[in-house]
C-alpha positions as CSV (number, residue, x, y, z in Angstrom):
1,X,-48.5,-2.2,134.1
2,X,-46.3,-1.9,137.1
3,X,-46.8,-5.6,137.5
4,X,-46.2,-6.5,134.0
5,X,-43.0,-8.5,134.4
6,X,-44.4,-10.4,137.6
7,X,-47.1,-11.6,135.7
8,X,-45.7,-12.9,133.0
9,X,-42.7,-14.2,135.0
10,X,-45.5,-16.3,136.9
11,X,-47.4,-17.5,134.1
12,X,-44.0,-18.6,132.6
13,X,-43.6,-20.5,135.8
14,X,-46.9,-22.0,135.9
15,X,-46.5,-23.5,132.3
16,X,-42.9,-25.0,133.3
17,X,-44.2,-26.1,136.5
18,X,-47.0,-27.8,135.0
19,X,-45.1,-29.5,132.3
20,X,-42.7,-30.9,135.1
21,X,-45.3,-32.2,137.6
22,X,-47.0,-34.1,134.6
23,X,-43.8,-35.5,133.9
24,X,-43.1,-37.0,137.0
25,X,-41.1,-33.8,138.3
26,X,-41.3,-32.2,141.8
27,X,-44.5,-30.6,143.0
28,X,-43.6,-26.6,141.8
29,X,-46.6,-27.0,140.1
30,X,-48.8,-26.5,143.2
31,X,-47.1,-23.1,144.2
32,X,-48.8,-21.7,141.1
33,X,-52.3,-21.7,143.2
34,X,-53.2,-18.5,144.8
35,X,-54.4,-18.3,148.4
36,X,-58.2,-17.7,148.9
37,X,-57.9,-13.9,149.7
38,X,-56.1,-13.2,146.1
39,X,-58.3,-16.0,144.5
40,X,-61.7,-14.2,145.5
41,X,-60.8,-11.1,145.0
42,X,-60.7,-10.1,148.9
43,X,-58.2,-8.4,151.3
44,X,-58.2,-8.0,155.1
45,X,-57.7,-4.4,154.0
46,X,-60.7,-3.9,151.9
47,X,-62.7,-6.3,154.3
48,X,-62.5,-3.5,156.9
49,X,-63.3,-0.8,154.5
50,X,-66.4,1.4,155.8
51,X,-67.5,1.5,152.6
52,X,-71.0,4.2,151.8
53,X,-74.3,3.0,152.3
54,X,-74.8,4.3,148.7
55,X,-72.4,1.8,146.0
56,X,-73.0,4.0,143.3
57,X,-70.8,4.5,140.4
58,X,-71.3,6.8,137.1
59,X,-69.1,6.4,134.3
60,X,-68.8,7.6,130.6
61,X,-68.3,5.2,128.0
62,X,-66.9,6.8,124.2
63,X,-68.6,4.6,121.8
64,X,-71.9,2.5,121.8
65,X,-72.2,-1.4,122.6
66,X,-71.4,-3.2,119.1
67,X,-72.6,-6.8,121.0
68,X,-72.6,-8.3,123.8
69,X,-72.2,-12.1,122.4
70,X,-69.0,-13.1,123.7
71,X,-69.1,-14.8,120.0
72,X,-68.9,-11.6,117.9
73,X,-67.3,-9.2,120.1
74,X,-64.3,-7.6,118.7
75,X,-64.1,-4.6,120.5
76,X,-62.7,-2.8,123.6
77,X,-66.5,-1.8,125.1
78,X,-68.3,-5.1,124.4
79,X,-64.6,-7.3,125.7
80,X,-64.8,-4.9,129.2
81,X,-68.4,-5.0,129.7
82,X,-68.6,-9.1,129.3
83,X,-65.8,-8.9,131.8
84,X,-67.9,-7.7,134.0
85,X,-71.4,-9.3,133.6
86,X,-69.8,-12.5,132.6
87,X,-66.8,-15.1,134.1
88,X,-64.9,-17.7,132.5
89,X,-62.8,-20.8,134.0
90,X,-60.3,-17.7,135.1
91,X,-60.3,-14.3,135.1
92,X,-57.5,-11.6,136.3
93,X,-56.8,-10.9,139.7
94,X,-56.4,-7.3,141.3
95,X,-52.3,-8.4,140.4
96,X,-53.5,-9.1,137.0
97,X,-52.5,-12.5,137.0
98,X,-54.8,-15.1,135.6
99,X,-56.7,-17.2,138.7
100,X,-58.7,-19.9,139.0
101,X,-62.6,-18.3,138.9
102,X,-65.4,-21.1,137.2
103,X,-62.7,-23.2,137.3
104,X,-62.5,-25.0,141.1
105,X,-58.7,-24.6,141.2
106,X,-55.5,-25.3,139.0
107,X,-56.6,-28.0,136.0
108,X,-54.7,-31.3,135.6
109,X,-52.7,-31.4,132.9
110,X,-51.5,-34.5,130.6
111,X,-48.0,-36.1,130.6
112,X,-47.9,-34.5,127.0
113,X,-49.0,-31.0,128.1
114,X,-52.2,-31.3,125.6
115,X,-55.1,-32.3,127.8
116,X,-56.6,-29.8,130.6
117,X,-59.2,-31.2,132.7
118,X,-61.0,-28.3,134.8
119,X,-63.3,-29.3,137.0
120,X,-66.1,-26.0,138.1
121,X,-67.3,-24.9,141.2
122,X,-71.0,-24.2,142.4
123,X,-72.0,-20.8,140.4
124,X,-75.2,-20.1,138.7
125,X,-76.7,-17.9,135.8
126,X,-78.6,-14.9,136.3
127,X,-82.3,-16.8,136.0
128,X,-81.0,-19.2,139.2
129,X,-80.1,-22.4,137.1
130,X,-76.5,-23.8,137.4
131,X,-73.8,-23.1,135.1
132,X,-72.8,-26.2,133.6
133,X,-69.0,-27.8,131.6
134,X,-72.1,-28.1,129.1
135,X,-71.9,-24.1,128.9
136,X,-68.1,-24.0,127.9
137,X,-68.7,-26.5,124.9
138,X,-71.7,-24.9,123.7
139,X,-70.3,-21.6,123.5
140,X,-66.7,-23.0,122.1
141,X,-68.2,-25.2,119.3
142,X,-70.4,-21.9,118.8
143,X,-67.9,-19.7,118.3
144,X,-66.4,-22.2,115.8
145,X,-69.9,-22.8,113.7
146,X,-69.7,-20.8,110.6
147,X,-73.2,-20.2,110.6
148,X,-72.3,-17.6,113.7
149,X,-69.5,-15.8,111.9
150,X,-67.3,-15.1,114.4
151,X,-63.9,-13.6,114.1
152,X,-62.9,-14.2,117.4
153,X,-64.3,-17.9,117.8
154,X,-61.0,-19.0,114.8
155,X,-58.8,-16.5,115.5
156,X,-58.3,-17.6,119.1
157,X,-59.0,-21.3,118.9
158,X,-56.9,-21.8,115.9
159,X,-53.3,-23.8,116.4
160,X,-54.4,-23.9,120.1
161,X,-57.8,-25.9,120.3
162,X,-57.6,-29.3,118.9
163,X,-59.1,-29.4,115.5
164,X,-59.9,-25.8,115.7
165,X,-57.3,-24.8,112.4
166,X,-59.5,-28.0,110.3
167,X,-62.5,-26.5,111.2
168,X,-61.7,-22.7,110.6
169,X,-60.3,-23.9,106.7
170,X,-63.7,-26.1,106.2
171,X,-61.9,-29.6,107.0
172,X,-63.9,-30.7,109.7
173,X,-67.0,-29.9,111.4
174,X,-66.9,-27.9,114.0
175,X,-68.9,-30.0,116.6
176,X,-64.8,-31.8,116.0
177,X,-63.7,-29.2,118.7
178,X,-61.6,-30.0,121.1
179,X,-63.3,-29.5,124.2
180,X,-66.1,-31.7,126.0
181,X,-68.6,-31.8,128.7
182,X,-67.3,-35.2,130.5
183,X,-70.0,-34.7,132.9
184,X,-71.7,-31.7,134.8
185,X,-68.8,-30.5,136.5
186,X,-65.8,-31.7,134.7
187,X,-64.8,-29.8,131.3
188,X,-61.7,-31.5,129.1
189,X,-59.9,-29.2,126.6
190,X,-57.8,-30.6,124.3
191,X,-54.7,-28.6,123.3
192,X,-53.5,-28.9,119.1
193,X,-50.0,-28.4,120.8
194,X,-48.4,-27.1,123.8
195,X,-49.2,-23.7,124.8
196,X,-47.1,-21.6,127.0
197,X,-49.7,-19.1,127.9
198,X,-52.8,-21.5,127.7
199,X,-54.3,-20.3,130.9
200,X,-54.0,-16.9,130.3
201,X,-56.1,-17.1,127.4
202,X,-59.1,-18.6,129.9
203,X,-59.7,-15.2,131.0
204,X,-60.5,-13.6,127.6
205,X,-63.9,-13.1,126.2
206,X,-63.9,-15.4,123.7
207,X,-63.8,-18.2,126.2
208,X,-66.8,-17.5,128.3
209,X,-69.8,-19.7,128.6
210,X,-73.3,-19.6,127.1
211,X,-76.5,-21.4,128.0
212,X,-77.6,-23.7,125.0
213,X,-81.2,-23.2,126.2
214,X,-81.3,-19.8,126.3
215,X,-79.1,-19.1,123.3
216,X,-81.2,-21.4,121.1
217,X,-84.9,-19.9,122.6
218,X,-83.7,-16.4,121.8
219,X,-82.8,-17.1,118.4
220,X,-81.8,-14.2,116.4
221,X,-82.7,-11.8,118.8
222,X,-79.8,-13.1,121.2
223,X,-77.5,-10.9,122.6
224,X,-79.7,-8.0,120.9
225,X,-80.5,-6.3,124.7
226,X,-80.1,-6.6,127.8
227,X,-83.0,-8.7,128.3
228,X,-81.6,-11.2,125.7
229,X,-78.9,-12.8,128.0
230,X,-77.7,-14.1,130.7
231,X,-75.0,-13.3,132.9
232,X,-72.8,-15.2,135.3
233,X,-70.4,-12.8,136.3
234,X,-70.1,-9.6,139.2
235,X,-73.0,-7.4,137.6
236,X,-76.0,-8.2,135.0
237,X,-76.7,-5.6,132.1
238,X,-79.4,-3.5,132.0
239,X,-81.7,-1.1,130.2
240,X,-79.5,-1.4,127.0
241,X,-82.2,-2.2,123.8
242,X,-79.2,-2.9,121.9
243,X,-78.3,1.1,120.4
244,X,-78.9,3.6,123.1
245,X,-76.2,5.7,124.8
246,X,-77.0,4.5,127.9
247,X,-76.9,1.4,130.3
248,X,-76.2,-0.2,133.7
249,X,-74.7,-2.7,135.3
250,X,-76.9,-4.1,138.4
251,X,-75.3,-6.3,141.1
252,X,-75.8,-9.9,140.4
253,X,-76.9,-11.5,143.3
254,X,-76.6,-15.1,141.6
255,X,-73.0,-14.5,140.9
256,X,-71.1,-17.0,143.1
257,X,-68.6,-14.3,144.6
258,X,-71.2,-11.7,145.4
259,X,-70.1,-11.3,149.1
260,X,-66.7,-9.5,147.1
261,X,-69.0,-7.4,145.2
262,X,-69.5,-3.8,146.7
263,X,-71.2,-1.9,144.1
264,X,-74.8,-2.1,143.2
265,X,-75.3,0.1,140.3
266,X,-73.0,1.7,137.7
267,X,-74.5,3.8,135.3
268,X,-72.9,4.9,131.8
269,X,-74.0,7.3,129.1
270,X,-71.5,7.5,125.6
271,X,-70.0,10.9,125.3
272,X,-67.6,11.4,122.3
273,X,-66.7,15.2,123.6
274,X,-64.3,15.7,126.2
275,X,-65.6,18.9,126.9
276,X,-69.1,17.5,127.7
277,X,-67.3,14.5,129.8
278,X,-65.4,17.2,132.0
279,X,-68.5,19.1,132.3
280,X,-70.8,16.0,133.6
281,X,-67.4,15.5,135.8
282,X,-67.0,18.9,137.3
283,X,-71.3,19.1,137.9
284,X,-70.7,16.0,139.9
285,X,-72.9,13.8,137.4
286,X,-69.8,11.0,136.9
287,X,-67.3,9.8,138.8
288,X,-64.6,9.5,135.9
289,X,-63.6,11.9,132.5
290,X,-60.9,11.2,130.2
291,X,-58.9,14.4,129.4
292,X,-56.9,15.4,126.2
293,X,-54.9,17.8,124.7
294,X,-55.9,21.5,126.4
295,X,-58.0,19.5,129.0
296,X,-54.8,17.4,129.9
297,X,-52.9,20.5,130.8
298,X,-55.5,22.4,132.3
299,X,-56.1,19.8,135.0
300,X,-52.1,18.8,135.2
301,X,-52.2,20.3,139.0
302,X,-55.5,19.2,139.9
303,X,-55.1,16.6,142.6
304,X,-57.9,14.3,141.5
305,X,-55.9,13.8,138.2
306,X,-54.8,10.4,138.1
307,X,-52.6,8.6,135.1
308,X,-52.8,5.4,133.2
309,X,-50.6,3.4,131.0
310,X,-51.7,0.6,128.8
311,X,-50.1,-1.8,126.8
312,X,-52.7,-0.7,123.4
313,X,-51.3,0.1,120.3
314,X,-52.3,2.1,117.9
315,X,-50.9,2.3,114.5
316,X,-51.8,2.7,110.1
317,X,-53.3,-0.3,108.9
318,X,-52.6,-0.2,105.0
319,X,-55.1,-1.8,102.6
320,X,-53.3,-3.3,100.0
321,X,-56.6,-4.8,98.3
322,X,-60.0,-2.7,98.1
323,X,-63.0,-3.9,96.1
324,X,-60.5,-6.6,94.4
325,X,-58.3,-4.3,93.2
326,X,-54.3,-3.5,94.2
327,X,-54.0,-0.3,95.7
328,X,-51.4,1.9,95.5
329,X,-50.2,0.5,99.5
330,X,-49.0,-2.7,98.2
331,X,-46.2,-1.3,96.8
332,X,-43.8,-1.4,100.2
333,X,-41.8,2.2,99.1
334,X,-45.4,4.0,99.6
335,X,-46.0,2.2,102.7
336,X,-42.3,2.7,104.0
337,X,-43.1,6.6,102.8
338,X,-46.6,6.9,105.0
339,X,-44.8,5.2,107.9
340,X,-41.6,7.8,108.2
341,X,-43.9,10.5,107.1
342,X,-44.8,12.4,110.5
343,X,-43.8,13.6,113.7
344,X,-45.0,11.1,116.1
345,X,-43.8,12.7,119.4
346,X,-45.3,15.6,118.3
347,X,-48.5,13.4,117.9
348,X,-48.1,12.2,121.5
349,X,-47.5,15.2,123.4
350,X,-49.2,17.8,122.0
351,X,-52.0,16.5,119.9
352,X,-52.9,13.7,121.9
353,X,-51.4,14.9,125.0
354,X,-53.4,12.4,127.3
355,X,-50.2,10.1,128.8
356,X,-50.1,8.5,125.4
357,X,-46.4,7.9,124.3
358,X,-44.8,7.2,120.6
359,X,-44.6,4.4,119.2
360,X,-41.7,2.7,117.7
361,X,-42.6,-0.8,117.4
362,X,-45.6,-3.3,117.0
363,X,-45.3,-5.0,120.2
364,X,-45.9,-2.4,123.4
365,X,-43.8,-1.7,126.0
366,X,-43.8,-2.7,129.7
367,X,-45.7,-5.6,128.6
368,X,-43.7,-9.0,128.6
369,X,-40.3,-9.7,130.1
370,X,-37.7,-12.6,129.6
371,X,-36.6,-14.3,131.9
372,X,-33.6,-11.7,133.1
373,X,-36.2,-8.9,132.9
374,X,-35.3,-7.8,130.0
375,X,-38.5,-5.8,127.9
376,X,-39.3,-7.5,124.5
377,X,-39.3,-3.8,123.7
378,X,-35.8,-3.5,123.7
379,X,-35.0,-6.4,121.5
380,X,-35.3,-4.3,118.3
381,X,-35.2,-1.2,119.6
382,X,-36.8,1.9,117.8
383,X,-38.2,1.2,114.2
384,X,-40.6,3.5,112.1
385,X,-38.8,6.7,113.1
386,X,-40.1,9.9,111.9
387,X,-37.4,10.8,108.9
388,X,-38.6,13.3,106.5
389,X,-35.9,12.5,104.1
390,X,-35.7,8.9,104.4
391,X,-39.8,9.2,103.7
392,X,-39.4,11.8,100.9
393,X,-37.1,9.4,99.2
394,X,-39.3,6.0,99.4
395,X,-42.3,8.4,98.2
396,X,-40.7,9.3,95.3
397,X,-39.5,5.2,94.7
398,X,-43.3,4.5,95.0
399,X,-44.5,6.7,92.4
400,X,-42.1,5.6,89.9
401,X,-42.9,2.3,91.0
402,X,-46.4,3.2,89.7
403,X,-46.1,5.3,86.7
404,X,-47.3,8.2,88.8
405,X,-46.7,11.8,90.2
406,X,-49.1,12.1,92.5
407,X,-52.1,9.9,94.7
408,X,-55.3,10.4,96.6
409,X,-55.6,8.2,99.7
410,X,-58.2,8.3,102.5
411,X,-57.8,7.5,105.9
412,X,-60.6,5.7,108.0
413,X,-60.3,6.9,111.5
414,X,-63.2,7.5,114.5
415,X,-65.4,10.3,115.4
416,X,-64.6,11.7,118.9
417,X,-63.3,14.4,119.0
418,X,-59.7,13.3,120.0
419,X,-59.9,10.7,116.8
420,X,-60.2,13.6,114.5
421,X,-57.5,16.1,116.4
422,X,-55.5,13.4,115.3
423,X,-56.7,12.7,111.8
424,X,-56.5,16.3,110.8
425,X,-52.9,16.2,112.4
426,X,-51.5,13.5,110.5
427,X,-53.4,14.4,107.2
428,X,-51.0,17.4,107.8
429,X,-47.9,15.9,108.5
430,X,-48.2,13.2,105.3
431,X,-49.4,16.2,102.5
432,X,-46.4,18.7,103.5
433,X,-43.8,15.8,103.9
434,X,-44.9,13.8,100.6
435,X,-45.6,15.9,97.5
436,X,-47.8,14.7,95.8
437,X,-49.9,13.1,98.2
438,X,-54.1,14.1,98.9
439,X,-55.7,12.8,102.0
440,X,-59.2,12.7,102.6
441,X,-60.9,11.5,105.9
442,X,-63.5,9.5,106.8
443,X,-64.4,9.8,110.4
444,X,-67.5,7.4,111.6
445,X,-68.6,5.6,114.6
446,X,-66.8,2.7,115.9
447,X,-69.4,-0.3,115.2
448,X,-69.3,1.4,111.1
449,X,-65.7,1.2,111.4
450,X,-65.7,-2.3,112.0
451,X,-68.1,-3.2,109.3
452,X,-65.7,-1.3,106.9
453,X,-62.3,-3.0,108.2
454,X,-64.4,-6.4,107.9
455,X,-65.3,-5.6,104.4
456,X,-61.6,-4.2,103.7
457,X,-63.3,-0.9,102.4
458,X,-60.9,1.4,103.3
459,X,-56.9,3.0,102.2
460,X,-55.9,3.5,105.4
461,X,-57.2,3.0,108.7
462,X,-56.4,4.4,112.3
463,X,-56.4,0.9,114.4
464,X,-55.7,-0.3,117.4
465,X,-55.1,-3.2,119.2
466,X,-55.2,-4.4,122.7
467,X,-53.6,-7.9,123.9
468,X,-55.9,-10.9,124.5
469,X,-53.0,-12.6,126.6
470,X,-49.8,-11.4,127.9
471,X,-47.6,-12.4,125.1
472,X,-46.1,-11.2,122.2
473,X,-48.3,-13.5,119.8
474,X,-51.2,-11.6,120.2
475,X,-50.0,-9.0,118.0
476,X,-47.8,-10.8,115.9
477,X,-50.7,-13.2,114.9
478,X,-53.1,-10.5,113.2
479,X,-51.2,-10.4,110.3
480,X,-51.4,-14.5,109.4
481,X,-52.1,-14.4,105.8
482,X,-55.6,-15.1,105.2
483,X,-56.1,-14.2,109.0
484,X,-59.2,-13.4,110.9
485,X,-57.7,-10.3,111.3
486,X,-55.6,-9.1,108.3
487,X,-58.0,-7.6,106.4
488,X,-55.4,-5.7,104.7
489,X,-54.5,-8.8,102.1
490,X,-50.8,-8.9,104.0
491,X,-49.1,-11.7,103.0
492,X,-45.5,-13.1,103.6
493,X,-44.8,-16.9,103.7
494,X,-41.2,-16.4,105.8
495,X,-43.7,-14.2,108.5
496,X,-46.1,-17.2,108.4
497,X,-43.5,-20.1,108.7
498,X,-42.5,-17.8,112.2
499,X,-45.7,-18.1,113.4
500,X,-46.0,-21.6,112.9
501,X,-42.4,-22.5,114.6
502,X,-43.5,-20.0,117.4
503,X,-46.5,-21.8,118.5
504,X,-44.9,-25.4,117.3
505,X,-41.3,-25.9,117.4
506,X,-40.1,-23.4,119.5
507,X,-43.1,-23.6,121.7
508,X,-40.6,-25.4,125.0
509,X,-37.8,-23.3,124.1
510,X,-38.3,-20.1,125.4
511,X,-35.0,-18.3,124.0
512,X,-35.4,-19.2,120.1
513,X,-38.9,-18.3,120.8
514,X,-38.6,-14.7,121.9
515,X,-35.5,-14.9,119.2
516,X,-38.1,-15.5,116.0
517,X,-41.2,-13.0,117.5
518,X,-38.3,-10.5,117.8
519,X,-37.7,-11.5,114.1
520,X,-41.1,-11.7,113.0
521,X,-41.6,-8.1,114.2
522,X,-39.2,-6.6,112.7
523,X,-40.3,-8.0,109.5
524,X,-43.5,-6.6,109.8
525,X,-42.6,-3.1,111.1
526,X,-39.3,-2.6,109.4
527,X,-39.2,-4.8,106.6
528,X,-42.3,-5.2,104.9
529,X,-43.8,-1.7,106.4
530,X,-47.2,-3.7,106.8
531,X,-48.1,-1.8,109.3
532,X,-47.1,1.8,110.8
533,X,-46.9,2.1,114.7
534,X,-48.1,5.7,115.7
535,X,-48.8,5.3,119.6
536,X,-48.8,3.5,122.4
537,X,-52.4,4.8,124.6
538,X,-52.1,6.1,127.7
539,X,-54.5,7.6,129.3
540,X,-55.2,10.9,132.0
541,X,-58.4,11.6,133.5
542,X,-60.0,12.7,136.5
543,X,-61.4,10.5,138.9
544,X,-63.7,11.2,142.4
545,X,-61.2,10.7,145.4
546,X,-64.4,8.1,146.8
547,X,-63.8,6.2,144.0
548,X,-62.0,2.9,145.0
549,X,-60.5,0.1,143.8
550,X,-61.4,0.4,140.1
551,X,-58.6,-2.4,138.5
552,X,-57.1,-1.7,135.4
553,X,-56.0,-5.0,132.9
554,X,-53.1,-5.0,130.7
555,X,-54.9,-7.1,128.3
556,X,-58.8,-8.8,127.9
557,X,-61.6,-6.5,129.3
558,X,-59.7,-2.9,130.5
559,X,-61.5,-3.0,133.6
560,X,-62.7,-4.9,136.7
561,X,-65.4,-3.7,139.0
562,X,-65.7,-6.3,141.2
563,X,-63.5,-5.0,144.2
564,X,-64.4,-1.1,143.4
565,X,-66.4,0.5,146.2
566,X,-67.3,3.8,147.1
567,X,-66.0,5.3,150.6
568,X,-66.6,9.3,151.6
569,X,-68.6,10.4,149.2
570,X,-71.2,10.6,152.1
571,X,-69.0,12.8,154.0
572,X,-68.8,15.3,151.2
C-alpha cells in the first residue's frame, strides 16, 4: 500500500503519455517501459539469494475454491489463485505497477486513444502448445456469451470494450466484441471510449486467456478440477477435484519466466478456525496463520508477527427487493438507521482486532492519489459515523414511514469464526441502539453466499469488496442500476448519469473527474445510505522468518508467488 500513490501516479502518466505520443507529441510515452529486471520479476539482490535446496511453501486458505474459470470467478480465492497459475497481457510487478507480461512490451495506441495493438511474446500452455492472440479473443467473446453467465465477463468489459454495453443489454452478439486475433501474435482491442486506467485492467482475472480447444473438449466439465485446465502462468493447480480443502500449486515448467520462479510446491488446506491455523503454525505444519481478536494480542510481541493493510472494504449491503417484494430497506430512514447504528471502532479494535481499521467511506484509503498527493479519502472526509441518536431518530422516521413499531431483519454474513465474532457483535449493537429491531443470522460458506447475493435472497449482507484496478470506479460502478453487481435493486438515475460522464465526458479531465466520483460517493454513502461502510481489512498474522518475498496486491489476485523463495529454513 506503501506504494499506492506511485502507482497510480505512474499509470496516470502512462495514459497521458500515451495519448500525447499518438498525437504527434514528444516521446514520454516510452519512459513508461520498465527495464528487464523489474519487467521479469528479477533483482541482482534476489539473483544472489542462496535460496534452500527445499522451495517449499504451506499455506492456509479460509474458504474453498468456488472456480477456477477466469469466466465465473467472483471471488478473492479463485481471483489469487488464477493469478498465480495463469498470466494475462500484464500482470503486477513486485511495485505493484502493471507491466508488460504476455504482452511483448508497451501496446501501440491510436491517434484517438481507442485502438491497442499488443503484440505477445513466445510463452506456452501447460500441455507445451503456444499461447496464441486467438486465446485472448476466445476467452473475451466468452466471457461476453450469455450462454456462460458471467458476472464478471459484462461488468468489466462494459463502457470499456467496444460493443461490450450492446452485447451485455442483448443488442448485439457477442462474437461483435471488440477485440481480434489479427494474426498469431498480434491482438487488437478496441476501446468504446478512452480509458485512463485501460492497462491496469490487463492484469485482472477477467482478462486472461483460454484455449478454444481445450475449453470446448472439456465441455461442461471445464474448469471443474485441476485436471480440467490449463495454465500459463508461475505454477499449475493440482490435486483439487473441484470441493476438497486441499490443493497445490506445482512449478510450471512451460511458463515462459520459469528461471524467476523459486518455489516448487505450495501446499494449502482451508481452515475457518484461527485457533486450528495458529496450531498448524506453531507445530511447524504452515508457514503463514492469520490472527484475530485474543490471538492478535497474544502474539503482539512475537517477532515473527508481521502486519498488512489492504485497500478491501467491507461494509452492509441492504436488499431493497427479496423474492419481488419491497423490503422494509428501501425506505432510506431504516437504511440511514442501520448505518449510524454501531460502534465501528469498537468493531475494529476489539472484535476484529486483526489491523483492520473503521470505515467511513466507500472508497478505501491509501489507495489513489491526485495529482498533488492528495488521498481520494480525504475528499469527503468521514461519512456513516457511529451516532446513536442521529440513528435512533431515522429508526423511528422509518417505522412511521411503514405503518410499523417494530421489524425482523436477517443478516447474511460467513462462517469462520472471525465472520461470526462480528455478526454476533453487530446484531448487538443494532437491537440495543434501535428498539424495535430483531436480528437473526445466517452464517454459511462463502460459494452459498454467493449463490444467495446472486439470487438477492437475503436482508442484509456482510460484503466486501476488493479493487479490480487502482481507481476509484471500481467501487463506485457496483451500484449501476441494473448492474452485474447490484443485486440490492439500488437505483438512482443522477448516480448513473455520474458514472456515465466519469468514464465519458470527463474521462481527459482528470479534476472534474475526481470532482463527480467524489460526488457520486457521497451520494451513495451519505445520501442515499445504499450501502453502510463497516471496515477497511487489515490483516496480522504470523509468518516463518524463511519465508521470502511473498508480494502483496492492492487490487486483482492478493498475492504473487512468483519471486517468493525460501532461505534458512535448512539452517533451523
Amino acid at each position: 500500500m506503501k506504494n499506492s500513490k506511485l502507482v497510480w501516479l505512474l499509470s496516470l502518466l502512462l495514459v497521458v503519455a500515451l495519448f500525447l505520443a499518438a498525437c504527434g507529441g514528444d516521446d514520454k510515452g516510452e519512459k513508461t517501459t520498465t527495464d528487464t529486471d523489474e519487467k521479469e520479476g528479477t533483482t541482482t539482490e534476489e539473483e544472489e539469494v542462496a535460496v534452500d535446496e527445499e522451495q517449499v511453501l504451506n499455506l492456509i486458505m479460509t474458504a474453498e475454491i468456488p472456480t477456477m474459470d477466469s469466466a465465473l470467478v467472483t471471488d478473492a480465492v479463485g481471483f489469487d489463485l488464477l493469478n498465480n497459475v495463469n498470466e494475462g497481457l500484464y500482470r503486477l510487478s513486485q511495485e505493484n505497477i502493471a507491466v508488460p507480461a504476455l504482452s511483448d512490451g508497451e501496446p501501440t495506441v491510436s491517434e484517438d486513444g481507442l485502438v491497442y495493438t499488443f503484440t505477445l511474446r513466445d510463452s506456452n500452455w501447460s500441455d507445451g502448445t503456444p499461447v496464441t492472440a486467438n486465446d485472448f479473443e476466445y476467452a473475451w467473446k466468452r466471457a461476453m456469451n450469455p450462454d456462460t453467465a458471467s458476472e464478471y465477463g459484462p461488468y468489466m468489459m462494459s463502457g470499456v470494450i467496444k460493443n461490450a454495453t450492446a452485447i451485455s443489454e442483448g443488442e448485439m452478439e457477442y462474437t461483435e466484441l471488440g477485440v481480434k486475433a489479427v494474426d498469431e501474435k498480434t491482438l487488437e482491442v478496441t476501446l468504446e471510449k478512452p480509458i485512463p486506467y485501460f492497462l491496469s485492467l490487463m492484469s485482472f482475472g477477467t482478462f486472461l486467456p483460454q484455449k478454444e480447444e481445450f475449453v470446448t473438449a472439456q465441455g461442461e466439465n471445464y474448469a471443474k478440477n485441476s485436471e480440467a485446465l490449463l495454465y500459463n502462468g508461475p505454477f499449475t493447480l493440482a490435486n483439487w477435484d473441484g470441493t476438497g480443502l486441499s490443493w497445490q500449486l506445482l512449478k510450471n515448467e512451460q511458463y515462459w519466466d520459469k528461471e524467476t520462479v523459486k518455489l516448487t510446491e505450495i501446499n494449502y488446506d482451508v481452515v475457518k478456525e484461527t485457533a486450528t491455523a495458529v496450531n498448524l503454525y506453531t507445530n511447524g505444519e504452515k508457514d503463514r496463520a492469520g490472527l484475530s481478536g485474543e490471538y492478535a494480542m497474544q502474539y503482539a510481541a512475537d517477532p515473527e508477527l508481521a502486519k498488512e493493510s489492504e485497500t478491501s472494504v467491507f461494509y452492509f449491503k441492504y436488499n431493497q427487493e427479496r423474492g419481488g417484494e419491497k423490503t422494509p430497506l428501501a425506505n432510506v430512514n431504516i437504511r440511514e438507521a442501520i448505518t449510524k447504528a454501531f460502534n465501528k471502532e469498537d468493531l475494529a479494535s476489539v472484535v476484529l482486532a486483526n489491523g483492520s481499521v473503521a470505515a467511513y467511506s466507500f472508497i478505501p484509503k491509501d489507495f489513489v492519489f491526485d495529482e498533488d498527493g492528495n488521498d481520494f479519502r480525504d475528499v469527503n472526509g468521514d461519512m456513516a459515523v457511529f451516532n446513536a441518536d442521529e440513528a435512533k431518530t431515522a429508526w423511528e422516521k422509518g417505522l412511521a414511514d411503514l405503518g410499523v413499531t417494530e421489524l425482523k431483519l436477517e443478516i447474511l454474513g460467513g462462517d469462520t469464526e472471525l465472520s461470526k465474532k462480528m455478526d454476533e457483535y453487530l446484531k448487538s449493537q443494532l437491537e440495543t441502539n434501535l428498539p424495535g429491531l430483531t436480528i437473526s443470522l445466517k452464517e454459511v460458506p462463502f460459494n452459498v453466499r454467493l449463490d444467495l447475493d446472486t439470487n438477492q435472497d437475503y436482508d442484509i449482507q456482510v460484503a466486501g469488496w476488493g479493487p479490480d484496478y487502482q481507481d476509484p470506479f471500481t467501487f463506485l460502478s457496483l451500484w449501476e442500476t441494473d448492474g452485474g453487481n447490484n443485486q440490492m435493486s439500488y437505483s438512482n438515475p443522477e448516480y448513473d448519469q455520474l458514472l456515465q460522464d466519469i468514464n465519458g465526458s470527463l474521462a481527459q479531465d482528470i479534476p472534474a473527474r475526481w470532482e463527480a466520483m467524489a460526488k457520486a460517493e457521497k451520494i451513495i454513502v451519505d445520501q442515499d445510505f445504499a450501502v453502510g461502510p463497516i471496515y477497511q481489512r487489515g490483516l496480522m498474522f504470523l509468518q516463518k522468518p524463511y519465508v521470502k518475498g511473498i508480494v502483496a496486491h492492492p487490487f486483482g489476485g492478493d498475492y504473487s508467488y512468483k519471486w517468493a523463495y525460501i532461505e534458512g529454513k535448512e539452517a533451523n
